[in-house]
C-alpha positions as CSV (number, residue, x, y, z in Angstrom):
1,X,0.1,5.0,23.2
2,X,2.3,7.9,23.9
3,X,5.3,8.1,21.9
4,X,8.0,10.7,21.2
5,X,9.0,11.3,17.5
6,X,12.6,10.0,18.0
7,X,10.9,7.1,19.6
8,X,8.7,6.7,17.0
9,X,11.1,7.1,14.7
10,X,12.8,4.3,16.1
11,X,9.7,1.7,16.4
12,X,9.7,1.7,12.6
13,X,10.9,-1.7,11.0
14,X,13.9,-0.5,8.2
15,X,14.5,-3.6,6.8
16,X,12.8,-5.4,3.8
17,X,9.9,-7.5,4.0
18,X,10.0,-10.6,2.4
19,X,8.3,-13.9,3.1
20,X,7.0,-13.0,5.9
21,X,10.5,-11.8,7.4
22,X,12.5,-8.8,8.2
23,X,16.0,-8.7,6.5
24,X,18.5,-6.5,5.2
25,X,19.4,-6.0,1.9
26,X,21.2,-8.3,-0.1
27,X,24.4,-6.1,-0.7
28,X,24.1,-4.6,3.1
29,X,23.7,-1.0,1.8
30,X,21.8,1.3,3.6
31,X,19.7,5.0,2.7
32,X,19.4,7.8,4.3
33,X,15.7,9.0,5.0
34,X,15.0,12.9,6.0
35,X,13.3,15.1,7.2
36,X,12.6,18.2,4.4
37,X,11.7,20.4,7.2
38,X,15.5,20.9,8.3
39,X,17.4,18.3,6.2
40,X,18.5,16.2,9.4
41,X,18.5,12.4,8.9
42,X,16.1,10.6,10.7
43,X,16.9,6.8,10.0
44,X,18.0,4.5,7.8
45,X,16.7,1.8,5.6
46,X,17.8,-0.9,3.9
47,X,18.7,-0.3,0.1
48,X,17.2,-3.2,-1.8
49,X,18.4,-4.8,-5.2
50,X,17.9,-5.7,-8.4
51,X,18.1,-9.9,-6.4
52,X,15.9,-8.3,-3.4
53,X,13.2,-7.4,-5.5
54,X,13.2,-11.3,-7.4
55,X,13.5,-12.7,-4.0
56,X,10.2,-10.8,-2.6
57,X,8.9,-11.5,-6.3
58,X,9.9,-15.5,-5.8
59,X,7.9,-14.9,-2.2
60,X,4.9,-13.2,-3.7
61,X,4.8,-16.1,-6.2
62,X,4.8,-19.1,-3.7
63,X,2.3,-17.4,-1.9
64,X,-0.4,-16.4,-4.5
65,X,-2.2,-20.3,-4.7
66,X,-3.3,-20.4,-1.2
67,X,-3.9,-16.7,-1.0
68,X,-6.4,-17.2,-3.6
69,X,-7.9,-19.8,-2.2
70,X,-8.6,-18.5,1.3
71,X,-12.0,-17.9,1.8
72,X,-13.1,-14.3,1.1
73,X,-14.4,-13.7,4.9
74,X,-11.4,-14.2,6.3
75,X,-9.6,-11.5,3.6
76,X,-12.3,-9.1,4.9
77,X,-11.7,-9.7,8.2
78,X,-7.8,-8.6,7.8
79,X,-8.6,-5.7,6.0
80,X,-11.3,-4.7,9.4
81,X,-8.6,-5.2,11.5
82,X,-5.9,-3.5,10.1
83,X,-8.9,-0.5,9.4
84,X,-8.8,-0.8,12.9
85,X,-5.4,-0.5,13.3
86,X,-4.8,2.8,11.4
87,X,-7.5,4.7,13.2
88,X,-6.5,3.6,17.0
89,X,-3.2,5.0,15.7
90,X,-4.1,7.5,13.6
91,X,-1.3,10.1,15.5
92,X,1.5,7.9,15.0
93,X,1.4,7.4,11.2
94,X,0.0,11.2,10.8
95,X,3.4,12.4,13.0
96,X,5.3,9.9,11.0
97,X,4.3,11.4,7.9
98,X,4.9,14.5,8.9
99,X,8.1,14.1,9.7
100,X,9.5,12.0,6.6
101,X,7.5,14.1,4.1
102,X,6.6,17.1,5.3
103,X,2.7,17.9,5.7
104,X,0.8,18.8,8.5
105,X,0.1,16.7,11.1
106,X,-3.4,18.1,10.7
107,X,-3.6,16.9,7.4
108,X,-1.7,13.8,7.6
109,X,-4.6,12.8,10.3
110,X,-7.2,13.8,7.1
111,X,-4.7,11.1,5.3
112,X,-5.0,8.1,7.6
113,X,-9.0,9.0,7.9
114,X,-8.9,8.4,4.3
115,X,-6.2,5.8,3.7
116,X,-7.8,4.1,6.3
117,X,-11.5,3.9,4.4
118,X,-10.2,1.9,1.5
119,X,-9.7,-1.6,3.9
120,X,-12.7,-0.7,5.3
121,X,-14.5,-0.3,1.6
122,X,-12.6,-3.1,0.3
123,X,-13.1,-5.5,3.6
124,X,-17.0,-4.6,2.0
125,X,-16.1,-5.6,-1.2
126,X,-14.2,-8.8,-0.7
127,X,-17.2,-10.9,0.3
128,X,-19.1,-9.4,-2.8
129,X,-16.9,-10.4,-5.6
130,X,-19.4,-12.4,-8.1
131,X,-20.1,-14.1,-11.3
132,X,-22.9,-15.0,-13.3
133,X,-24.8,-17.7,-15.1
134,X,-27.1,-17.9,-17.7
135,X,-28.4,-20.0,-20.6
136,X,-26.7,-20.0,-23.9
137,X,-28.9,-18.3,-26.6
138,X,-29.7,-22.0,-28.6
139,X,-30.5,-23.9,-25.3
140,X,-27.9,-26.1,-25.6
141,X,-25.5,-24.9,-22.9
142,X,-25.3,-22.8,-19.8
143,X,-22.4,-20.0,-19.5
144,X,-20.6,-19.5,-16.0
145,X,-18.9,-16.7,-15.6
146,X,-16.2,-16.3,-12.4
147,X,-13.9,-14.0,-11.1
148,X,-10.1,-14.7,-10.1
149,X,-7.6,-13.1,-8.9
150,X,-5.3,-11.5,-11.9
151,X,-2.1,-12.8,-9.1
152,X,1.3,-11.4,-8.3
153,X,1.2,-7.6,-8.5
154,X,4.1,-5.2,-8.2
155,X,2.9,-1.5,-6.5
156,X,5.0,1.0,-7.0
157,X,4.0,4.2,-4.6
158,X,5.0,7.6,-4.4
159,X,6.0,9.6,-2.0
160,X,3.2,12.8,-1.3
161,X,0.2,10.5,-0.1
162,X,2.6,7.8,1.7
163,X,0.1,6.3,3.0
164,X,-3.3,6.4,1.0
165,X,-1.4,5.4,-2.5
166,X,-0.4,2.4,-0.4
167,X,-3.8,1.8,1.2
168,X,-5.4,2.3,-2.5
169,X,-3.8,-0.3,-3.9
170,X,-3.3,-3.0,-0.9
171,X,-6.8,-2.8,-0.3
172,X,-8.4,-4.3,-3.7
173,X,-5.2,-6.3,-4.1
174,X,-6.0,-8.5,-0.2
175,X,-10.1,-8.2,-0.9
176,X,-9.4,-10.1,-4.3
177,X,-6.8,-12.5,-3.6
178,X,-3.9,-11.4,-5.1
179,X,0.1,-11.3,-3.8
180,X,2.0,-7.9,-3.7
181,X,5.4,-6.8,-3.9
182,X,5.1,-2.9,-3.0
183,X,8.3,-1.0,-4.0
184,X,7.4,2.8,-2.1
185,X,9.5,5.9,-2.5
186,X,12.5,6.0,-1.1
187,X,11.7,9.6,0.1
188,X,9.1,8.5,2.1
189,X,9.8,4.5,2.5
190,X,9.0,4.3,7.0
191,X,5.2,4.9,6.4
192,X,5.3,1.9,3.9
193,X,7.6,0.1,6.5
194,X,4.9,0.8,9.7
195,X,2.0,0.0,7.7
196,X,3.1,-3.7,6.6
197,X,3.8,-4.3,10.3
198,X,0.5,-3.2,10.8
199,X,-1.2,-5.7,8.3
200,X,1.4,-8.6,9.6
201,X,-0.7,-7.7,13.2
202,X,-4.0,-7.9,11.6
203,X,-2.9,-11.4,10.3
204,X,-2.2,-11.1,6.5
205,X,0.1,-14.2,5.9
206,X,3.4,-14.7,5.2
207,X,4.5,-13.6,1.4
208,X,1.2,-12.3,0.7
209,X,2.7,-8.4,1.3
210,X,6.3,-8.0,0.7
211,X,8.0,-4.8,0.5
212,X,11.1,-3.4,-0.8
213,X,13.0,0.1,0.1
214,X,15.3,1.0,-2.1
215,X,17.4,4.3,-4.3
216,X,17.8,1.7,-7.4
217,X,13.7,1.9,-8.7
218,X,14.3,1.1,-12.1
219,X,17.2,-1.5,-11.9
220,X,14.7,-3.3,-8.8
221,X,11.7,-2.6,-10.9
222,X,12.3,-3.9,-14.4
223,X,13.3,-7.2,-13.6
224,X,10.2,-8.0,-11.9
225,X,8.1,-6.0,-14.9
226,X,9.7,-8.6,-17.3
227,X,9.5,-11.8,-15.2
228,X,6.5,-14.2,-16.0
229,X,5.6,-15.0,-12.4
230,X,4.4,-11.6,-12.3
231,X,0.7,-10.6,-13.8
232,X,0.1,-6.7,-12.5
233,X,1.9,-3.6,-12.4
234,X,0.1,-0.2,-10.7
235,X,2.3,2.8,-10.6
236,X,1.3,5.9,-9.4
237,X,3.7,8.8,-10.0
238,X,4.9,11.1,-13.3
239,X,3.9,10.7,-16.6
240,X,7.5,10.2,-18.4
241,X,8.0,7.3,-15.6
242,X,4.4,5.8,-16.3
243,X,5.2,5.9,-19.8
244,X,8.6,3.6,-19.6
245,X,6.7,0.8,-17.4
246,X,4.3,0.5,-19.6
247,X,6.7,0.0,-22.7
248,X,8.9,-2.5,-20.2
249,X,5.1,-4.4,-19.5
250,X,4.2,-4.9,-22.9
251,X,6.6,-7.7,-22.8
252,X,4.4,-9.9,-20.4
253,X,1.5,-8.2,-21.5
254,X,0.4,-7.2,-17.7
255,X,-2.3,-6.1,-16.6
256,X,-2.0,-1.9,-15.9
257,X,-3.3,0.3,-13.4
258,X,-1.7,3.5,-14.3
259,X,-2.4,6.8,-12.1
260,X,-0.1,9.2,-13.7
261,X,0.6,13.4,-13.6
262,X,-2.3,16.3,-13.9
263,X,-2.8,19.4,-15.0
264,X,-6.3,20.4,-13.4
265,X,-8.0,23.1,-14.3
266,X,-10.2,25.2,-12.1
267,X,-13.2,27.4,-13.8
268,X,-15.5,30.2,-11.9
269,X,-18.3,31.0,-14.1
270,X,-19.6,34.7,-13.6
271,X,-22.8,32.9,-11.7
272,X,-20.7,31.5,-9.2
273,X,-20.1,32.3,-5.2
274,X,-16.7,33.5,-5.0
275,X,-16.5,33.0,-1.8
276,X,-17.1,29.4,-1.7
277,X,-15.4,29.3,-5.3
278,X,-12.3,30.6,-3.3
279,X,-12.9,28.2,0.0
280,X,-12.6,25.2,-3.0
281,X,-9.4,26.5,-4.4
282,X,-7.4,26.6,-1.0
283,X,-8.6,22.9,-0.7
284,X,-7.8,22.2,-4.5
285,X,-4.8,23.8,-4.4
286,X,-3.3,23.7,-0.9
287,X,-3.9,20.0,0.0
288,X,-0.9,18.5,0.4
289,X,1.3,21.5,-0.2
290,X,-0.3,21.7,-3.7
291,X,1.9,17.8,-4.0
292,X,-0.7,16.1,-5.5
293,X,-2.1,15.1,-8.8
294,X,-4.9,16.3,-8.1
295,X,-4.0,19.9,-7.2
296,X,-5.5,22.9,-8.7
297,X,-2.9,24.0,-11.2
298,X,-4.5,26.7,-14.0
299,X,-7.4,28.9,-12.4
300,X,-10.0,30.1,-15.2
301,X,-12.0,33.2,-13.8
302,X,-14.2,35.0,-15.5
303,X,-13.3,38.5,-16.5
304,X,-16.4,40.0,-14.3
305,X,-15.1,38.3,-11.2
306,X,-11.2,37.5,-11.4
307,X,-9.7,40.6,-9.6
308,X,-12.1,40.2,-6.3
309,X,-11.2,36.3,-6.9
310,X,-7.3,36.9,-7.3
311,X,-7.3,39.1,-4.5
312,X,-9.3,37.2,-1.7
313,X,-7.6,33.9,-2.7
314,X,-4.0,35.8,-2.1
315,X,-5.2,36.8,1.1
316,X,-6.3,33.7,2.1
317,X,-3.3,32.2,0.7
318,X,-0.8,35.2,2.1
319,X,-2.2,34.4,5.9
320,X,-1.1,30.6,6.1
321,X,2.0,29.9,8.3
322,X,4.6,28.3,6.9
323,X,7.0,26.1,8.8
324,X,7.8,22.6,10.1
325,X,5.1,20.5,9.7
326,X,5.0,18.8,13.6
327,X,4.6,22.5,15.1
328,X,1.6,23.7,16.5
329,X,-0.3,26.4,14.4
330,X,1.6,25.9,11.0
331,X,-0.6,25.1,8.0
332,X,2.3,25.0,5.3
333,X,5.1,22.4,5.9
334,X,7.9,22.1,3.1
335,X,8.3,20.6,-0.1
336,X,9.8,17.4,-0.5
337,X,13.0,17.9,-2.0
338,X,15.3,21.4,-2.9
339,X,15.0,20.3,-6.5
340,X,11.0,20.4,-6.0
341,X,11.2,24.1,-4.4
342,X,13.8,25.1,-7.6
343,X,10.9,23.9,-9.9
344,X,8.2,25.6,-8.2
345,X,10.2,28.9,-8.5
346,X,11.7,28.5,-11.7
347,X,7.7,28.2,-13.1
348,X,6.7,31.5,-10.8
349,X,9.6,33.4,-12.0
350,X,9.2,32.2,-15.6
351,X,5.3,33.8,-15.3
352,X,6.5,37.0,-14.0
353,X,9.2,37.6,-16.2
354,X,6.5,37.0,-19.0
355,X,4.3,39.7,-17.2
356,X,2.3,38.2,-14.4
357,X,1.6,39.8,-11.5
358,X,2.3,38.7,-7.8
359,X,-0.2,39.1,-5.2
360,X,0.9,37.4,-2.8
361,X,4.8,35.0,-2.2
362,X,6.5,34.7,-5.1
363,X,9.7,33.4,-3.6
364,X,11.6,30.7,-1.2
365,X,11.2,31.4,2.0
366,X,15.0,31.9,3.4
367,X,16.4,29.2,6.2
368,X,16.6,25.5,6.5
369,X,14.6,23.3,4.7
370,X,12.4,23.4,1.3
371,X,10.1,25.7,1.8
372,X,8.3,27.9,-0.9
373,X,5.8,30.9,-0.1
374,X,2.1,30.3,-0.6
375,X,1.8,32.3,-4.0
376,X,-0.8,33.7,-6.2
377,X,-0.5,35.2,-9.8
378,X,-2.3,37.5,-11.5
379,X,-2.9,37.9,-15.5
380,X,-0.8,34.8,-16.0
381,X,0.4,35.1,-19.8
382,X,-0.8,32.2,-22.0
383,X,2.6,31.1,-22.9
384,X,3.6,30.7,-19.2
385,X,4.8,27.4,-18.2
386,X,2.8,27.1,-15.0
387,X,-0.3,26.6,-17.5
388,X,1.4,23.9,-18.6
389,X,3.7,22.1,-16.4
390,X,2.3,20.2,-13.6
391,X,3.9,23.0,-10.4
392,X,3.7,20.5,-7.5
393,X,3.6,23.7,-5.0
394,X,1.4,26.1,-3.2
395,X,1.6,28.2,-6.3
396,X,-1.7,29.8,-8.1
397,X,-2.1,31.4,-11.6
398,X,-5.2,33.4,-12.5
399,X,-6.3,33.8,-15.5
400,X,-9.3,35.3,-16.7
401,X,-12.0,34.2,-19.6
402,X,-14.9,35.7,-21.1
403,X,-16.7,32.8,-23.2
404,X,-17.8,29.1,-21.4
405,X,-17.1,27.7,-24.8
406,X,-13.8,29.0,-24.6
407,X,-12.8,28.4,-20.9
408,X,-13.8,24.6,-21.8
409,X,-11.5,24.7,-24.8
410,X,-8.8,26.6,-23.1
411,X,-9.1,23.6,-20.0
412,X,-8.8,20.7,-22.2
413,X,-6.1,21.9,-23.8
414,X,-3.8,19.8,-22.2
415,X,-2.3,16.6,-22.4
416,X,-3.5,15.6,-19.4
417,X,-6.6,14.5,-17.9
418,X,-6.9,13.5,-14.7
419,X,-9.6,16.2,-12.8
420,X,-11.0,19.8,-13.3
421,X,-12.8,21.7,-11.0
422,X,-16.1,23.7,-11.9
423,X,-17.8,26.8,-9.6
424,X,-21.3,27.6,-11.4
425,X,-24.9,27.8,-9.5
426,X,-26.6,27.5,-13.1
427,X,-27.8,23.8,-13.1
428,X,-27.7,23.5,-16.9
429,X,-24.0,24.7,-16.8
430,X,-22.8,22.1,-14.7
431,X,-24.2,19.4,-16.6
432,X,-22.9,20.9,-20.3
433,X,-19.2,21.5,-19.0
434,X,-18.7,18.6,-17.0
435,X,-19.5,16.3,-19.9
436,X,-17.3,18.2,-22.3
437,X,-14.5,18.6,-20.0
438,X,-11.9,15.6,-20.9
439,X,-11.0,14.5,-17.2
440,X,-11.4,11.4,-15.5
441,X,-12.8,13.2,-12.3
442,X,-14.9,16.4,-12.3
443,X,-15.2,18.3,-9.2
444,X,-18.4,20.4,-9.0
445,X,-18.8,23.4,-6.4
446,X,-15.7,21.4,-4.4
447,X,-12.3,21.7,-3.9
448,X,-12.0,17.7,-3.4
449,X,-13.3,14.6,-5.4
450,X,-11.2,11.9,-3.6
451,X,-13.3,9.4,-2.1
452,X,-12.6,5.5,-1.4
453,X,-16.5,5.2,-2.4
454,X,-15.6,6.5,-6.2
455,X,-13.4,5.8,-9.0
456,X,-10.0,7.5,-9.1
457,X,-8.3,7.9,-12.1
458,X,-7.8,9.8,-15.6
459,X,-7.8,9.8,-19.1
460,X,-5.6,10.6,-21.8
461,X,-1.9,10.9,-20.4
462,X,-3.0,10.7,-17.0
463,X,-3.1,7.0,-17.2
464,X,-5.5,4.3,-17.1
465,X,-7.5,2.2,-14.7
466,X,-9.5,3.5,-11.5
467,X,-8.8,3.1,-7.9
468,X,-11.0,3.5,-5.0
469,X,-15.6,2.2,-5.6
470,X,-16.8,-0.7,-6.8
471,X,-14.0,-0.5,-10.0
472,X,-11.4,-0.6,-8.1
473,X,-11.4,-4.6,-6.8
474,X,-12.4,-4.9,-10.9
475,X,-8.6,-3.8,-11.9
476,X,-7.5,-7.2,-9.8
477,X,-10.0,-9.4,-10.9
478,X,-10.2,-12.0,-14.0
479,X,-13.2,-13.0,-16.0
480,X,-12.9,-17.0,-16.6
481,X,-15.7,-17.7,-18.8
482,X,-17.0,-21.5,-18.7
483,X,-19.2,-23.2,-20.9
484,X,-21.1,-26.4,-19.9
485,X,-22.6,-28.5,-22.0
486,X,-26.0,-30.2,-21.6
């Protein structure tokens, strides 16, 4: 379908999803959404409340019983179709994203390929959601064990991966039978907005999907957290955030999926290639803009190869084009917000006052929009807070080790522990430091683990629970235990 991106723009529903229907919100009020690249507005959307949010909660609520009941085929075959869906219009929710957020359309294409794959995995995994049954230990009874769905689940989204950290969690959620009200980002709410059209099309009934724009998070948010009719809260987003839900869910003891900040680490043993070491940190550090959890954000090299590292990744990184992400031949768009960019160079300039050295960037780039300079740092001082703050930018500081023992002790020295990133060709090696690295997700000899055929998540104040393989339909299932007597 050929479109225009005002048109486009335009084709997007803005209104809240409830029940089944569009409407506006409660109070009438209205956000602006825009477009980082150059700050101009490019719609509106309705600006839900604290009674919005019960009202899609209420919906959610009404719907769950026959939801649960429908057979599993038929919540497989909506999850095909709207599979479908994404990929025959994989350019109008890549441009979309673009626009609102600020990637690449290149890589917002590599986003709907992926965010697209977990309806497809979880069409898969809805007709294979089992039980078991055996014979009690003394004879005397048999033990049936069944799943159910856990039931009404609130989704909170952010805004880098628009559409994937939607697709993530809609996917197990429809394959296992359970309601949803999805609260996105109101940064990036139209991607949300498009892709509950899209599963309306594909047939997912009324009240089973319900969505919510809104500026108000928390005062939307907390009500539902602390009403009974809901049983699951999964939040993706910052740690500090991750760690009030969970306090405001402990008093309906919910169920938690919890996919919270990173602070990856990314090691080149002296037996590595550097050249494909260095291919795997553009994609660990540049995907996304370096927005994602699962960015690159402390380089480890050993002393033997960190200066021909340092300097081939700053060339690499000093030869991407930075501009607006919907133009031809640009491979860095901007960063979400000017607060973002501030952060980004407060950390760089916070390094190089402390003595590191830039290779390459270093600075804002001048003009409209938030954009920041694809940047590398050399002998990055221990006490920087680069090494440990999460940077959310295109920002890279090297630093060098001698001893494996150390480098592993140096990478886990972090509250956070979400993925790390290992380049060795000794066999042996990547065995031993993968099992004493404290991460959820270790990538080894590449620059990406995400896949919708493995489990996502983290350990330690990265959150809880796993999205994406055959775990992921697990975090929105019940285990009903039933004993029969013979």
């Amino acid at each position: 379908m050929a479109f225009t991106q005002k048109s486009l723009v335009e084709s997007v529903p803005t209104r809240l999803l409830i029940a089944g229907s569009w409407r506006e919100a409660s109070g009438g009020a209205r956000f602006e959404v825009s477009d980082p690249a150059s700050g101009a507005v490019l719609t509106t959307c309705a600006d839900g409340t604290p009674q919005d949010g019960l009202a899609a909660l209420a919906a959610a609520h009404e719907a769950q019983p026959t939801w649960a009941a429908t057979p599993p085929r038929e919540r497989s075959e909506i999850l095909r179709r709207a599979f479908d869906a994404l990929v025959a219009r994989t350019d109008e929710f890549a441009t979309l994203m673009s626009l609102e957020m600020g990637k690449t359309v290149a890589e917002a294409r590599g986003e709907v390929a992926y965010g697209a794959e977990f309806f497809r995995w979880f069409a898969e995994e809805a007709v294979r959601i089992h039980g078991r049954y055996s014979v009690a230990p003394n004879g005397a009874s048999r033990l049936l064990t069944m799943k159910q769905p856990v039931g009404p689940t609130l989704m909170i989204t952010p805004w880098n991966f628009p559409l994937a950290m939607g697709t993530r969690k809609i996917g197990p959620a429809v394959a296992a039978g359970c309601t949803m009200v999805v609260k996105p980002a109101h940064e990036t709410p139209l991607t949300m907005l498009l892709l509950a059209e899209v599963m309306m099309e594909a047939g997912l009934p009324d009240g089973v999907l319900n969505v919510v724009t809104t500026t108000h998070s928390g005062a939307v948010c907390e009500p539902l957290i602390r009403d009974a009719r809901l049983r699951k809260l999964t939040f993706t987003g910052s740690t500090p955030v991750g760690k009030m839900l969970v306090e405001q869910s402990a008093e309906q003891l919910l169920r938690l999926s919890m996919e919270l900040g990173g602070n990856a680490p990314f090691l080149v043993f002296e037996d590595a290639d550097v050249d494909a070491a260095v291919d795997g940190a553009m994609l660990a550090k540049m995907r996304n803009i370096g927005e994602a959890c699962t960015a690159a954000n402390r380089f480890f090299v050993h002393e033997s190869l960190a200066e021909e590292f340092a300097t081939k990744l700053a060339a690499r990184m000093g030869a991407l084009v930075v501009g607006k992400g919907t133009k031809k031949g640009v491979d860095v768009g901007p960063l979400i917000t000017g607060k973002a960019r501030d952060k980004v160079d407060e950390l760089v300039q916070d390094a190089v006052g402390k003595g590191a050295r830039v290779l390459t960037g270093g600075a804002p780039v001048p003009g409209k929009g938030f954009f920041y300079a694809p940047t590398v740092l050399a002998d990055v001082p221990a006490d920087s807070r680069c090494l440990g703050e999460e940077i959310f930018g295109p920002v890279a500081p090297v630093c060098t080790f001698t001893d494996e023992a150390d480098a592993v002790a140096t990478a886990n020295g972090t509250e956070y522990g979400l993925v790390g990133y290992i380049y060795t060709n000794d066999q042996n090696r990547m065995i031993r430091v993968a099992e004493a690295m404290e991460f959820g997700m270790i990538g080894v000899n590449t620059g990406i683990v995400s896949n919708p055929a493995a489990p996502f998540g983290g350990v330690k104040q990265s959150g809880f629970g796993r999205e994406g393989g055959f775990e992921g339909i697990e975090e929105y299932l019940e285990t009903k235990y039933v004993g029969i007597a013979l």
